[in-house]
C-alpha positions, 0 to 999 in steps of 0.5 A: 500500500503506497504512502508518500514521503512521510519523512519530508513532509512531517505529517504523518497517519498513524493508526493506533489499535488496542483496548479493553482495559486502561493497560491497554489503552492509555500507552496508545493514547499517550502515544497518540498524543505525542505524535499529535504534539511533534508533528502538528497537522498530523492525523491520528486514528484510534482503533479499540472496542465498544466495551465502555472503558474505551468509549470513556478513555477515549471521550473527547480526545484530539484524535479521531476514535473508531471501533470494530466488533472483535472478540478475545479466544484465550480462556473462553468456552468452546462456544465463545471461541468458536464465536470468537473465530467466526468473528474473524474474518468480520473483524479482518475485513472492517479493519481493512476497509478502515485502512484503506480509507485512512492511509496510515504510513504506520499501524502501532498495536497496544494489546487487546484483542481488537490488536489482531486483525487491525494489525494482520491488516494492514500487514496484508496490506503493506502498511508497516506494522509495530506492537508494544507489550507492556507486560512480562508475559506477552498475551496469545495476540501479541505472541502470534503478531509478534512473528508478522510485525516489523517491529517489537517494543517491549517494557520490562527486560526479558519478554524479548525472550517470546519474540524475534530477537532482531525486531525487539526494542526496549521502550518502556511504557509509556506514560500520560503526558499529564502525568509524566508533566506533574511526575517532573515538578516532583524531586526524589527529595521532598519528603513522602507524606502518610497518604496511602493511595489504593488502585485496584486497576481500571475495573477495581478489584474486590479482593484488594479492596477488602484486604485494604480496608480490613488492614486499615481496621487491625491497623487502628491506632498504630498508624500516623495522626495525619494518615489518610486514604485515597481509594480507588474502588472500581464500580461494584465497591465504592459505597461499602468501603466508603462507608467503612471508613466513616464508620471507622474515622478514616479520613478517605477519598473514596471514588470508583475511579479518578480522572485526576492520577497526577495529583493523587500520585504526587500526594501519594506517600505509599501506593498499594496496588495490582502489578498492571504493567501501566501502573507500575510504569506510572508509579516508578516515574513518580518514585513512588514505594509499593506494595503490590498484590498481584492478580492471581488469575492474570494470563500466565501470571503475568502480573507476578512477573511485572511486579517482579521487576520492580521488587527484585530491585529493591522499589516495592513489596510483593505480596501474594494474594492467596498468601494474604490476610488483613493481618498481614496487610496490617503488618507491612503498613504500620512498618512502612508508614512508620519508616519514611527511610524505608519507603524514601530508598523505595521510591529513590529505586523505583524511580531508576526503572522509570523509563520516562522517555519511552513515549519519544522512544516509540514515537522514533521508532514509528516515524522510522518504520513509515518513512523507510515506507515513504 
């Protein structure tokens, strides 16, 4: 597929596909974005889903927004999958019907289902293609792209090992330019505070919600005068932790889910949290201590291996959830809370393995693929 000099004319299209989950989503917008911000007039077309997290991560963004019905295959039913393949070719020829009337000089996968027939698209197509892997364990797409693609960016050292050695890059994960905005008015120097920030991911996560709150109630009378919570919930959870805390005299911030990351992170003194790639990824740009409960039943424990990272280097706690209990939770806080040497030297090695450049570094490798294209 003919694309012009893209190089000379420093305007570039560039297709952006992925979704289902904020992991997935907000590398592809700040990617998007950066390419928005280095190269003005320039277009941009995001391709995810229909489920909602996208229509709201999405909402009101300065590139165009489309979606394509695609449906996922790993750990489904034998009738979702069989759903699931039928949908393909459905899927495969929207997806080529979209690239053709865009044009894009380049196709840049961030993860989700949708990734795979957008970007086996434009490979039949001959549109350059590239995917990120933002975990420690890439998922079925990826791997399967991972062998048709021009280009592989990875975020964490060591998932180079389930694809082609020669098209591997290490990146980073991007992270939102509001974020990384705030991250850089913050000094590894200023003295964390005795507020724990609680993330359970985009959708919430029951389990870390509970253990929280319970610790925070075994905890009653050991932790700081000053100590306070900003809770992220996800929907389902929101009023009953609210009101625990209330009923405890907790000074809390309860919310399903914040717009606002930046300022939360940045009042943050203590982060616990799952071990998303995308949040590990923010919370090491702001230097931030953690203790991280992975999620047991993620595709091939990939978010033990992402936590992992960031452990073995000194920058956070792991803690496993079939081997937690609020007592235990209760345990690390008080210590931590009561250590702000301890969670300063954290924070001082979780930042070392931020890797705050890495939106420049895939947007270089993108403008790359499609002026060799040109």
């Amino acid at each position: 597929m003919a694309t012009g000099s893209l190089q000379a004319q420093n305007f570039y299209r560039v297709m952006v596909t992925g979704g289902g989950t904020g992991g997935h989503l907000f590398p592809g917008i700040a990617v998007a974005e950066a390419v928005l911000d280095r190269f003005p007039g320039s277009e941009v077309l995001f391709v995810g889903t229909e489920r909602l997290i996208d229509q709201k991560a999405l909402a009101n963004r300065r590139f165009k927004v489309v979606s394509i019905r695609s449906r996922g295959l790993k750990g489904k039913s034998l009738f979702a999958k069989l759903g699931g393949l039928l949908q393909v070719p459905f899927s495969l020829f929207a997806a080529m019907r979209l690239i053709i009337k865009f044009r894009p000089g380049v196709v840049f996968g961030v993860g989700g289902y949708v990734t795979g027939p957008v970007v086996l698209a434009a490979r039949l197509l001959g549109v350059p293609t590239a995917i990120h892997e933002q975990n420690s364990v890439p998922g079925l797409a990826n791997r399967i792209l991972g062998r048709v693609v021009k280009r592989v960016l990875l975020s964490i050292p060591g998932s180079e090992k389930y694809f082609p050695a020669r098209k591997c890059r290490l990146s980073g994960n991007p992270v939102r330019r509001e974020l990384l905005a705030k991250a850089n008015e913050t000094t590894s120097s200023e003295e964390l505070s005795n507020t724990l920030l609680v993330l359970g991911g985009s959708q919430g996560a029951h389990r870390v919600n509970a253990l929280v709150v319970e610790a925070v109630e075994r905890a009653a009378g050991e932790l700081p005068e000053d100590f306070q919570v900003i809770h992220q919930t996800g929907p389902s959870d929101e009023q009953w932790v609210r009101e625990r805390y209330q009923a405890l005299g907790v000074k809390a911030r309860v919310a399903a889910f914040f717009d606002e990351m930046a300022l939360l992170y940045g009042a943050a003194g203590l982060v616990v949290s799952r071990a998303g790639a995308t949040s590990l990824a923010e919370m090491a740009v702001y230097g931030q201590p953690s203790i991280l409960i992975p999620y047991p039943f993620a595709a091939d424990d990939h978010q033990e291996g992402n936590a992992r990272y960031l452990v073995d280097a000194g920058g956070a706690i792991l803690c496993r959830e079939s081997e937690l209990d609020g007592a235990l939770l209760a345990k690390e806080l008080v210590g931590l809370l009561g250590n702000l040497q301890e969670r300063t030297r954290m924070g001082m090695m979780a930042r070392k393995l931020s890797l705050p450049k890495a939106t420049e570094s895939i947007v270089d490798e993108l403008v790359s693929l499609a002026s060799v294209n040109g």
